[in-house]
N, C-alpha and C positions, 0 to 999 in steps of 0.2 A: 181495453188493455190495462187500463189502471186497475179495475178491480180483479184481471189475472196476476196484476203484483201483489194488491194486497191481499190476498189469500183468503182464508176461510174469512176472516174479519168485516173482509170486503161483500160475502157473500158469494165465495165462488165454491162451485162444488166441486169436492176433493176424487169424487169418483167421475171427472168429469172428463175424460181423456181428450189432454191438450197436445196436437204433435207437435207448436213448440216448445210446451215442456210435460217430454213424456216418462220425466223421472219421477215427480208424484206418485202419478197410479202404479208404478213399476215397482216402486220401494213399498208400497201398501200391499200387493200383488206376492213379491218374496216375503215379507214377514208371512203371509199368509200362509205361501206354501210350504214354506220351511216349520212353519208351528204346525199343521197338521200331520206334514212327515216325520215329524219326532212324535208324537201323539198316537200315530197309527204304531210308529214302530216298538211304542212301550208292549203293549201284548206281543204283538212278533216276536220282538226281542228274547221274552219267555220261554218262546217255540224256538229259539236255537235260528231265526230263520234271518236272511241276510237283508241289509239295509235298501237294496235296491226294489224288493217285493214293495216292503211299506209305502214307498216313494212311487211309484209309479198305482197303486192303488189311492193313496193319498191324490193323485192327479186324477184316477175316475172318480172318486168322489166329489169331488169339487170340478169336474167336467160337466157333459150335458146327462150324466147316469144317472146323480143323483141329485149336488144342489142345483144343477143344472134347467131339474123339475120346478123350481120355484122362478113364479114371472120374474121378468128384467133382472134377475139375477145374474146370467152372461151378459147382456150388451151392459151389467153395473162395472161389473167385477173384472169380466174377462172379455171385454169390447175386443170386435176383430180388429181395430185398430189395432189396439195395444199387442196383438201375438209377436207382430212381428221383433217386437222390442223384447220380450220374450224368446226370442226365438236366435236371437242375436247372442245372450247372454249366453242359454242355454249348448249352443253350439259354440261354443267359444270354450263352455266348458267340456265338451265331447272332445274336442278335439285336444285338449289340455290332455285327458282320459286317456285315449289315444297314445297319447306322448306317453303316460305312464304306462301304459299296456306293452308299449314297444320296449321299454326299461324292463318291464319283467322279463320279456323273454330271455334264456340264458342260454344260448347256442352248444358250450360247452357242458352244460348239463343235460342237453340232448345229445351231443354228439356222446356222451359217456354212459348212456341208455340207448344208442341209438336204435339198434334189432328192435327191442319190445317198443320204443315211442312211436316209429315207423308202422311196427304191426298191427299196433291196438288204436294208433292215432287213424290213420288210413282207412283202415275198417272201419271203425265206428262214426268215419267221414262219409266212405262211399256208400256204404249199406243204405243207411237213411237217406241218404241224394238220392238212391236210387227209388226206392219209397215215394220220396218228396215228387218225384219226374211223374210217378205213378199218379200219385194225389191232387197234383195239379192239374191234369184233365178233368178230370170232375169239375175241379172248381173254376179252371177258366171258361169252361161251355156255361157253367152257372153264374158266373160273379162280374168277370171283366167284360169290357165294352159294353156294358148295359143302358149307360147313361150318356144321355147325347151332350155332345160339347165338351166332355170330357176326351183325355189322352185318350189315342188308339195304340194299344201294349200287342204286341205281337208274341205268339205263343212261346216261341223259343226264348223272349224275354222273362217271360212271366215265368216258364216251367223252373229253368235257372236260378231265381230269385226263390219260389216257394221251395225246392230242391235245399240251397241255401240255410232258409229260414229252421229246416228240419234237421240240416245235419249240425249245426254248429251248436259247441261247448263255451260256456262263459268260463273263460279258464281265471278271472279275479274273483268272483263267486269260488269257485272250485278251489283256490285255497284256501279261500278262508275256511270252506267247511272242515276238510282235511287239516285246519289248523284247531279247531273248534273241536273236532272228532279224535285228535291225539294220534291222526294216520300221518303226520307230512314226513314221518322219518321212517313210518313201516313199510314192510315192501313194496303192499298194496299200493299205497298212497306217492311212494317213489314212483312204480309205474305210471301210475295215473297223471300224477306232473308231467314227466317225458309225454305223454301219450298226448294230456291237455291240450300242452306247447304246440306238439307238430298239428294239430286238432284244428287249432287255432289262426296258427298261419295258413294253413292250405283254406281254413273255409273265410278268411277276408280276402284271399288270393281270388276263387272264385267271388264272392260278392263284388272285386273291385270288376271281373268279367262281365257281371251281371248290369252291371253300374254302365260300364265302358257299350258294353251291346245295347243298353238302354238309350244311351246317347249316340246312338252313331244308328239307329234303327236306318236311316234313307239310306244310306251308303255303309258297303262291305268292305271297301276300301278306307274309310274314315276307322272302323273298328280296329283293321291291324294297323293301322299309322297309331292309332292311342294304345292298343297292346304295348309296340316297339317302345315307342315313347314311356312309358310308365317303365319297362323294363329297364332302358339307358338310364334312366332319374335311378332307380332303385342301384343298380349298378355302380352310378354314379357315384351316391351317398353309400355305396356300401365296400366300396375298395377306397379308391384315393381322399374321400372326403374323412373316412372311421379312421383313417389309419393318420391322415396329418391331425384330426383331430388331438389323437391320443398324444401325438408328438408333440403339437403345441403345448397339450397341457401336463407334460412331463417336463417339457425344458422351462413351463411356467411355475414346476412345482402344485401345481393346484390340484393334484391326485394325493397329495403327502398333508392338505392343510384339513383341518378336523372336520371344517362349512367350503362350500366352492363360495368363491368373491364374486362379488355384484358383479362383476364384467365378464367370469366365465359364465355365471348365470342368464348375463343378457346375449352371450355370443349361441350358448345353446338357444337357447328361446327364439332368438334369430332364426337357426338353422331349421327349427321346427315350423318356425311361421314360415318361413321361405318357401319349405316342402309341402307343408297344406296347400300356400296360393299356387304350387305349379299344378299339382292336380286334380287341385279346384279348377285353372282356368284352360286345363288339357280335356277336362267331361268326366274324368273317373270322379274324386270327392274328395277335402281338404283332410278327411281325415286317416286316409291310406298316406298323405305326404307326414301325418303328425306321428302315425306307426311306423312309419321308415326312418324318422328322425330318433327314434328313439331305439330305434335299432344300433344305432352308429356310437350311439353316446358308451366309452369303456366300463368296462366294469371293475376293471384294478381298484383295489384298496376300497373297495366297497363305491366306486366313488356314485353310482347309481345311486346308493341307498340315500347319501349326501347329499346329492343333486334333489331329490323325492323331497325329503326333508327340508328342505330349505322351501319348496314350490307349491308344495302340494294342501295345506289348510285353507287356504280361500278358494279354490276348485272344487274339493273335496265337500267341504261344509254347506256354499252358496250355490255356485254354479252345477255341478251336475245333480244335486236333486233337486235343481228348477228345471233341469233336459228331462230326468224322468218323469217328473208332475209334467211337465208339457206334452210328454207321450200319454200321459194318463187322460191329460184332456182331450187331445183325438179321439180316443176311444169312447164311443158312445154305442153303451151294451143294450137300448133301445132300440137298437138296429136290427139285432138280431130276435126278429118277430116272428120268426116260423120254425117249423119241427124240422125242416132240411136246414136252416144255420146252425141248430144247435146240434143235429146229428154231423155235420162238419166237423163243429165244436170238438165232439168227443172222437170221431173218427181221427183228427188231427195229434190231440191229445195220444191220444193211445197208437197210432203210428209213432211220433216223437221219442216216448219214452220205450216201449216195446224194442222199437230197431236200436236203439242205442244199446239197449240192457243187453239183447241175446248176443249182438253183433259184439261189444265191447266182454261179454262173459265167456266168448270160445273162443274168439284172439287172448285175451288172457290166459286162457286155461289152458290152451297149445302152446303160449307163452311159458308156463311154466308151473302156474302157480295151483293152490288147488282151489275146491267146486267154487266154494262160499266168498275165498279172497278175490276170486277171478269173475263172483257174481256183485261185491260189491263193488272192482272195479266197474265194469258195462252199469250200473246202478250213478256212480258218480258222473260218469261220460254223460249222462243223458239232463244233467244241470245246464239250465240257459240264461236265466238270471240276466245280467247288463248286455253280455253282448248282443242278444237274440234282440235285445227293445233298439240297442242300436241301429240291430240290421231292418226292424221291422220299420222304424222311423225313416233312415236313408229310402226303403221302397214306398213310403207312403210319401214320401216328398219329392222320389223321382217320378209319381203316378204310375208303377209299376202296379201297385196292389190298392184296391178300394177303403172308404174306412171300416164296413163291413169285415171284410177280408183281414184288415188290422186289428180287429177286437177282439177276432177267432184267434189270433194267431197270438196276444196279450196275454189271453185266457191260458192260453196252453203254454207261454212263456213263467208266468206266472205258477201253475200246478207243478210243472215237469220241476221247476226250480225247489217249491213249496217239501216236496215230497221224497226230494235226495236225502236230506237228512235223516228224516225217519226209517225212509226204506234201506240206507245205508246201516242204522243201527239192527234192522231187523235181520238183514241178511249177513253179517259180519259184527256180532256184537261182543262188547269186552270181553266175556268167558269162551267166546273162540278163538276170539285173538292171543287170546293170551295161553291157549293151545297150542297155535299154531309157530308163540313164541318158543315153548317147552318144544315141539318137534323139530323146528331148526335147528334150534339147543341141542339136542340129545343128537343130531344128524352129525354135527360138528365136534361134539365131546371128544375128547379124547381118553383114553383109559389110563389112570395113575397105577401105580405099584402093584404090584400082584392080582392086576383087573382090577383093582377099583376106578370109578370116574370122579373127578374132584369133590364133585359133592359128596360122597359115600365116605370119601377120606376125610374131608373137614371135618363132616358132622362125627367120626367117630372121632374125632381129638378133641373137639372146644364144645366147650359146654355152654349151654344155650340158655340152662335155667338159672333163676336165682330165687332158691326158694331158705336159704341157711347163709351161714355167714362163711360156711366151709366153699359154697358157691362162688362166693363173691373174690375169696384169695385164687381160685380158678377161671376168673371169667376174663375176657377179653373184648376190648370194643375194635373188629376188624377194620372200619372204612367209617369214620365220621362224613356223613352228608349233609354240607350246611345250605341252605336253601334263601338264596338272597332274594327276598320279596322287595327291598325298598332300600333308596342310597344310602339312608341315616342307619340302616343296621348293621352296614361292615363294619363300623369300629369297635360294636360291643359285641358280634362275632370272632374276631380275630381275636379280642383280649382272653374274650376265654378258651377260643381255643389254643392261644399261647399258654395257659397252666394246663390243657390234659394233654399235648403233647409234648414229650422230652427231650425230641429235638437228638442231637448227638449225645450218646450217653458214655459216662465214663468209661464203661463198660466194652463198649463196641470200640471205643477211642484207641483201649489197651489193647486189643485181644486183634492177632491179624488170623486168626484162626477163623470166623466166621466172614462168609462172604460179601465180597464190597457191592453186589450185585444188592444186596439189602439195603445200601445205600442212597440207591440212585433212584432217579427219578422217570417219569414218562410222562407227560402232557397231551391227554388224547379225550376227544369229546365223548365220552360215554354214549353209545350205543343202544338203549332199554330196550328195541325195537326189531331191531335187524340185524346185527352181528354181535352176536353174544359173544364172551371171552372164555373159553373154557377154563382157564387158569388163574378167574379173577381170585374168587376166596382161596386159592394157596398164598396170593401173593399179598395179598388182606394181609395175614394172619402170623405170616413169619418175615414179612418185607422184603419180599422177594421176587423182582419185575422182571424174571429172564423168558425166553421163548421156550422154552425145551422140557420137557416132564422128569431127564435125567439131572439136569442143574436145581428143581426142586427135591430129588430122591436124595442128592446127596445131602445138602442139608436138612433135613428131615430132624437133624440132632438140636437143630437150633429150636425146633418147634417145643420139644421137649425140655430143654435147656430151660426154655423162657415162658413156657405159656404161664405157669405161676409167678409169673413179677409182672408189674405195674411196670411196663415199657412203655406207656402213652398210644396214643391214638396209629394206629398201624399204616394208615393212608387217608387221604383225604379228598374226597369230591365237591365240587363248589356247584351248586346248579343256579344261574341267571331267571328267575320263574318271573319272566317280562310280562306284562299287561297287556292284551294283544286287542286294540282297539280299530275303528276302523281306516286308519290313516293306509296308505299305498306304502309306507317305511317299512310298518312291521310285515306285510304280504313278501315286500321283496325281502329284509334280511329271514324270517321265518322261510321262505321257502328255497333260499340260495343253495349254492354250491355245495359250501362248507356242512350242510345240515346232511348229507350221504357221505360225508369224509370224515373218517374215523381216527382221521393223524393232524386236524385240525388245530394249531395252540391257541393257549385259552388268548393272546394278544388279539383275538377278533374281539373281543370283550373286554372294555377298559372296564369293568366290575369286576370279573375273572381274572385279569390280568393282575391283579391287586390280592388277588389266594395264590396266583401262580406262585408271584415273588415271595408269599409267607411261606408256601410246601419249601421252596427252593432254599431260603434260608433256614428253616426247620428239618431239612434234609427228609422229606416225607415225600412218598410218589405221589402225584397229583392227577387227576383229572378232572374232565367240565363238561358243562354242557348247559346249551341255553336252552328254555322251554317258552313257548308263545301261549299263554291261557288266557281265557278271558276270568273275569272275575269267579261267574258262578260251576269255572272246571278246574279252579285251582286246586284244591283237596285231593280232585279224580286223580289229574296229571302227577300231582307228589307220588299219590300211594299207586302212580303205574310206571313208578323208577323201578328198576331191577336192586333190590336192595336185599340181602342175605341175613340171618335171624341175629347175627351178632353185630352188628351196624347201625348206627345211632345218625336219626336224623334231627338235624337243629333247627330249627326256626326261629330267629331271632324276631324281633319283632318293636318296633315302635309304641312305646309306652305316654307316662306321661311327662311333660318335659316344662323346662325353665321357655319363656319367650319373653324377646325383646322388644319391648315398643317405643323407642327413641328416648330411654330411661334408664340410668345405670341401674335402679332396684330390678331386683328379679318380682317377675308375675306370680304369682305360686297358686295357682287353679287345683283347688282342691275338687273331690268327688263327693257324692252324697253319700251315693250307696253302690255294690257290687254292678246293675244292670248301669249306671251311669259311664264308668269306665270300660265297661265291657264293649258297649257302643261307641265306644271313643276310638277300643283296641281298633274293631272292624273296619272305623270309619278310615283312620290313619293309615292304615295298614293295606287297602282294600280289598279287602276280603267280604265274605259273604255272609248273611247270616247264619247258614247251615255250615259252617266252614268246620267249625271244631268239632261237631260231632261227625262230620263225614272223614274227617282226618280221622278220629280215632276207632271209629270202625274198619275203615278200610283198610289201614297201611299196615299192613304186615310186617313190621319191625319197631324197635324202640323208638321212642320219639320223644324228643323235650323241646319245649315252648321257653323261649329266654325273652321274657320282657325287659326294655330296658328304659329307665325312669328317669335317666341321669343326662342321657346324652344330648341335652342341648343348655348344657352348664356352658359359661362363659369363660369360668375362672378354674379350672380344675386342677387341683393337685394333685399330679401326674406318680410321686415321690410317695403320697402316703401308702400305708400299708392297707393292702386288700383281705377282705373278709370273706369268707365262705363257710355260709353257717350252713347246717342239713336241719330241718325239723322235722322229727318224728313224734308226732300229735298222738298217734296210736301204741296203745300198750303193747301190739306184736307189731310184728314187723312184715310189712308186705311184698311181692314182687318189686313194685315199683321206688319202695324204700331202699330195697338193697341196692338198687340201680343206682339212686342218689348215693348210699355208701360211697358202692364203688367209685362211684365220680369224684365225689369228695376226698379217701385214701386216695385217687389217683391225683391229685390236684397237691396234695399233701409229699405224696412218691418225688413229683416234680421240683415241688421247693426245695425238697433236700439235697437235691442237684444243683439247681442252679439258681439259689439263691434269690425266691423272686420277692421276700418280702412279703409272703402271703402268710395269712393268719386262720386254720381252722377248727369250725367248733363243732359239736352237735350237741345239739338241744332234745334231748329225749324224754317221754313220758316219763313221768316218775316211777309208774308201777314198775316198771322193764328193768328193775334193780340190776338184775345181771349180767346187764348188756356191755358194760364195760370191762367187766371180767373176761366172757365170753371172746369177747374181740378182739384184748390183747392176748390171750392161749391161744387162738386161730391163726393170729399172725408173731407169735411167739419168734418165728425164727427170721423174723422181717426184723432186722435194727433201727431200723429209718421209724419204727411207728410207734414212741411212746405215749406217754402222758401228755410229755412236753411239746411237742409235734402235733399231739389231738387233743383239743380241751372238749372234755366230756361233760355237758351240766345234765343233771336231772332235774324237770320242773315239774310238782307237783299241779297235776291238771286231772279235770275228770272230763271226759267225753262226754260230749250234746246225746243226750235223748231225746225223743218225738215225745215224750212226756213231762218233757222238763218245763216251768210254767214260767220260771223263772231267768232272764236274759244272763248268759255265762261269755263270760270273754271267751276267744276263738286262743289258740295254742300261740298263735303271732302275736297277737293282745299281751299274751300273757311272759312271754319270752320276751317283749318289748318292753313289761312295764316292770319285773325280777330279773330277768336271766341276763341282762346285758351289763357293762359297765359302761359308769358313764362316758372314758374313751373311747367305747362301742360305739355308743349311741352319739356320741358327736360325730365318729365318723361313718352314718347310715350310707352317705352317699356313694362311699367306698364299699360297699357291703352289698354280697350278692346270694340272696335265701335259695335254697335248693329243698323243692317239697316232691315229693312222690304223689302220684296218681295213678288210681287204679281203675275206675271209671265201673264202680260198683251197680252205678243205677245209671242206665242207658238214656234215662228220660231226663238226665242232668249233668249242663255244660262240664261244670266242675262238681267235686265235692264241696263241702262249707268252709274245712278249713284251706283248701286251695283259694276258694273266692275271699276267703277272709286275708289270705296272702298276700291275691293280687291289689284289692282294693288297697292294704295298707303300704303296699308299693309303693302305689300310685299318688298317696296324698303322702307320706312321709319321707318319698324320695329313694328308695334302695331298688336294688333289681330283683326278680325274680326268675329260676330257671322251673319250671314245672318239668316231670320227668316222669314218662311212663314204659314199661317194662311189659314185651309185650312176647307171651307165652305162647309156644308153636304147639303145646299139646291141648 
């Protein structure tokens, strides 16, 4: 005993498994498992593939499959002592699982699908049960009762159970993908939810059957006494218990508080352990009491999500992928030593995925939908992922199924899961989808004025290009999309876009002649997916939110009135582009209610709710909409918003900043070189490496990058005067220059309204002698744009050649060390550069003088807006 206390010192060995203290080996045991499940899941990850594959593969590895092969490595590592300790942990965590599983489901979001969740669920339930009934003769004449001393399983137990094992959907796998795939808000992907759901309930309903027949084999009468009995409990918990629930914690307030309180936390927690131990100790399993507890818990004001959020990081992280490694160590693929387990193998395999696909692709397609949406529906149904290792676990521990039998059926949880991704993008991939978004579209259009359909109209009034300066007094920015990646970027979002839009303009103030319909507002989650607006770009473009084709026909006059003046930003979209990790928070709020409700206000989003209040006070129509990405589809997701050729997406973005370290002096972290801050942007920001060049190829409208440098100043002078300089490096003038023009004039239009104390300049090549002339005769009949209004420098500068030997300051350099004064350049921090990008050479992030920009941003403290102009012909 003494050299058990004094530990290794003593000479006691650490792999020594002591039962009275069996937290040693158990803490050595989870480091283990947990570094290898993260390790396996780094490739996975790559593949798009879900966290539970790596985790229970990570378990046959370190089973008897592989390191299993090396002597006294189990009785070292994994003594049977020790499973049980193991096993404890593990199930504790399933049943946690459980509890969240039951929190997903959303009964009102299948009662509001109910037809298609019914038809598609059902089917791609019974079809494969029926299969599975099939397949289980083979395998019980071949596999069960073989081994003497072992459980006698009776056929109607076994067929029940493998029937089970084949029809069931891992409906938390299944969002995610459908999170990951950019389907949770398309039609497809709505259905499939609905369908999961009812999937999901009917095949635990059966498994608890399976469970309950398993226990009660002596007696037919002990079966329906635990039927009734699990029916009264569910009963129980799901009328008088859900509903004083909701009551007590309405009259507690604790649905209104931001976190539920330790005490409603420990009263659910209760109600869930309660429900586990009745039918754990009735014979069904603790973890049907842990699904019906979490059935009860409301779902008002999100309070689910809240409840998740608070509970779920030590489940989540520890405890269930030590349940999946511990399935992984049952399976021992040594087992399967002959040409009939592995013809099993693939027979099983290929029942599984097959009956889901066809059966889940003609209920779809009778459903409504057409070949391809209806073939990646029955494609997603046939994903097993967590719940399948669940169900496979529960029958290897009720001795329903052998371990043989469990390794086939791993194998085939494993692929059928492996393979939904792929085969989903194969059979439904973006360029169809986005087909089938253009024929919804055009089914619902409606036709404007003398047969035209909105779009036909738009495009023949607003001009799209900017290739002159006569462009730029006719262009229009319809719908600013600012795209909140990170909390520290709303503040230098909103600033700027408080100078391009104008808010009430004197103009609208005086005149009751134009309609107050152009006034008002709308708060509604944008749709990119599934209900398109026919009437969005009218209402872009002359502010005009009404329902009717005739309430735009009359105004009509306003279009023309106004599309040549600087009116500010015409409407505004805010998009939440949230981090979508594997926490059980984002699965439930990503796949909730609100995500198919179209009249949704942005207040489900205290980030959104925060542009609601600026449209609101800016009198600009608003809408929103949250997006769940993971880091490496952030790009995709932007550029597959529904965005129109005159509409300007913002990315604000996290620059470099002041930090504090328990020291009134500020830090000031300077950069070396361009790639130094570049990696800083990504890291801060999280984004990907490929991030900007997939943005700039893909997204089919304008887009400007706003670094901002400033924002974690302590002390900031709120009062001084803001700078917006434009630099044009280049002797002509590009697309994306005039973009910054125009931003800049409009920025300039705004101050002269309403007075914001803004200052601006442009910093032009010197060649472009003419460029000031030119600009004031273009906008000649514009009074608001003088001299005095635009200070125009010309800086003598020559452009980088690939032949130049000799090191030339970059056009920022050069505007930084001549073209400022020094009240300029005292006040950098108030100062925000506006450069054009035109993205010349595909094989490069930026050009040089953009990176020459951003880098002197980043060490000298100013902000920069990057702006690119992006041409439909």
């Amino acid at each position: 005993m003494a050299n058990t206390v004094g530990g290794v010192l003593s000479g006691v060995n650490p792999f020594h498994y002591n039962s009275s203290s069996p937290l040693t080996l158990f803490l050595f045991q989870a480091c283990l498992i947990l570094l290898v499940c993260n390790l396996v899941h780094i490739p996975f990850s790559m593949m798009r593939q879900p966290k539970v594959i790596s985790e229970v593969i990570a378990g046959i590895i370190l089973g008897p499959t592989v390191f299993g092969q090396i002597p006294n490595y189990t009785d070292t590592i994994f003594p049977q002592s020790s499973i049980p300790g193991l096993n404890l942990v593990a199930n504790l965590g399933i049943i946690l699982f459980m509890f969240f599983l039951g929190l997903e489901v959303d009964i009102a979001f299948i009662k509001k699908h109910l037809k298609k969740a019914l038809a598609i669920g059902i089917t791609t339930l019974a079809v494969p049960f029926g299969f599975g009934c099939l397949l289980a003769i083979p395998l019980f004449h071949a596999y069960s009762n073989q081994t003497e001393g072992q459980r006698h399983v009776k056929f109607s137990v076994f067929m029940v159970f493998i029937a089970v094992s084949i029809a069931v959907t891992a409906f938390p796998v299944l969002c995610r993908i459908l999170n990951e795939l950019r389907l949770i808000k398309d039609r497809t992907g709505i259905v499939v939810l609905a369908a999961g759901i009812t999937n999901d309930i009917l095949g635990w309903i059966l498994l608890a059957l399976s469970i309950i027949l398993s226990s009660s084999e002596g007696s037919p009468v002990n079966t329906v006494y635990i039927l009734l009995i699990t029916l009264a409990w569910f009963l129980i918990y799901f009328f008088p218990l859900k509903y004083l629930l909701r009551w007590v914690l309405i009259r507690t307030h604790e649905l209104d508080r931001s976190k539920p309180s330790p005490l409603a936390t420990m009263c659910v927690l209760f109600i869930m352990f309660i429900s586990a131990y009745f039918t754990d100790i009735i014979g069904v399993h603790p973890i049907f009491g842990a699904f019906i507890a979490g059935l009860v818990v409301p779902r008002d004001d999100h309070y689910v999500v809240k409840l998740t959020e608070r509970m779920e990081d030590i489940p989540n992280i520890v405890f269930i992928p030590i349940y999946f490694a511990v399935a992984g160590l049952n399976v021992d693929l040594t087992l399967l030593n002959q040409g009939r387990d592995w013809g099993y193998v693939f027979a099983t395999i290929g029942i599984a995925i097959s009956t889901k696909i066809i059966s889940g692709t003609l209920t779809a397609k009778l459903s409504g939908l057409f070949w391809r949406e209806a073939a990646a529906a029955g494609v997603l149904m046939s994903c097993k992922g967590i719940v399948e290792i669940v169900v496979l676990t529960v029958g290897l521990n009720a001795g329903i199924i052998s371990k043989k039998i469990f390794g086939m059926f791993v194998l085939m949880a494993l692929v059928s899961t492996f393979v939904t991704t792929p085969l989903t993008l194969l059979v439904y991939p973006d360029s169809y989808r986005n087909e089938v978004r253009k024929s919804l579209s055009t089914t619902e259009n409606d036709d404007g004025p003398d047969g035209l359909n909105s779009k036909e109209l738009d495009e023949s009034r607003v001009n799209t290009q900017l290739n002159s300066l006569a462009d730029v007094i006719k262009y229009s920015v319809g719908e600013l999309t600012t795209v909140i990646n990170t909390t520290e970027a709303i503040s230098p979002s909103l600033k700027l876009l408080n100078y391009l839009s104008l808010g009430v303009s004197p103009k609208l103030n005086g005149g009751k002649q134009k309609n107050e319909a152009s006034l008002s507002r709308m708060t509604t989650a944008t749709d990119s997916t599934s209900k398109p607006n026919t009437l969005k770009i009218k209402r872009k473009m002359v502010h005009i939110w009404s329902k009717s084709i005739d309430d735009i026909d009359t105004n009509l006059s306003v279009i023309d009135e106004n599309l040549s003046t600087f009116e500010g930003i015409g409407a505004l979209r805010a998009i939440h582009l949230r981090l979508l990790t594997e926490r059980t928070t984002d699965l439930l709020q990503s796949s909730s209610l609100y995500n198919d409700d179209p009249h949704f206000t942005a207040n489900t989003d205290s980030l959104l709710q925060i542009f609601d209040i600026f449209s609101n006070l800016s009198k600009m129509p608003f809408s929103s909409e949250v997006i769940f990405s993971t880091m490496r589809e952030k790009a995709a997701n932007i550029a597959a918003v529904k965005i129109n050729p005159t509409d300007l997406v913002l990315l604000p973005l996290k620059g470099a900043s002041y930090e504090y370290r328990g020291s009134p002096v500020f830090i000031d972290e300077k950069y070396a070189n361009f790639d130094h801050i570049y990696s800083h942007l990504l890291g801060l920001n999280e984004l990907s490496s490929s991030f900007f060049e997939s943005i700039f190829q893909t997204l089919k409208a304008n887009f400007a990058v706003q670094i901002s440098n400033t924002y974690g100043r302590l002390n900031a002078d709120r009062f001084k005067k803001k700078r917006f300089n434009l630099l044009l490096p280049k002797p002509y003038l590009t697309p994306s220059d005039y973009l910054g023009l125009y931003l800049l004039l409009l920025i300039c239009y705004r101050d002269g309204y309403n007075n914001d104390n803004a200052s601006c300049s442009v910093f032009i090549n010197g060649k472009d002698s003419e460029f000031t002339n030119d600009l004031l005769t273009v906008f000649a009949e514009h009074e608001w744009l003088t001299k005095s209004t635009l200070n125009i420098v010309e800086i003598p500068f020559e452009t980088k050649s690939p032949q130049d030997s000799v090191e030339k300051l970059s056009f920022i350099e050069t505007v930084l060390d001549m073209g400022l004064s020094d009240t300029a350049l005292n006040d950098l921090e108030e100062t925000t550069f506006i450069i054009g990008e035109d993205l010349l050479d595909e094989n490069e992030i930026f050009n040089e003088e953009v990176k020459a920009t951003i880098f002197e941003g980043s060490n000298r403290r100013f902000d920069t807006l990057i702006v690119h102009h992006f041409s439909s012909e």
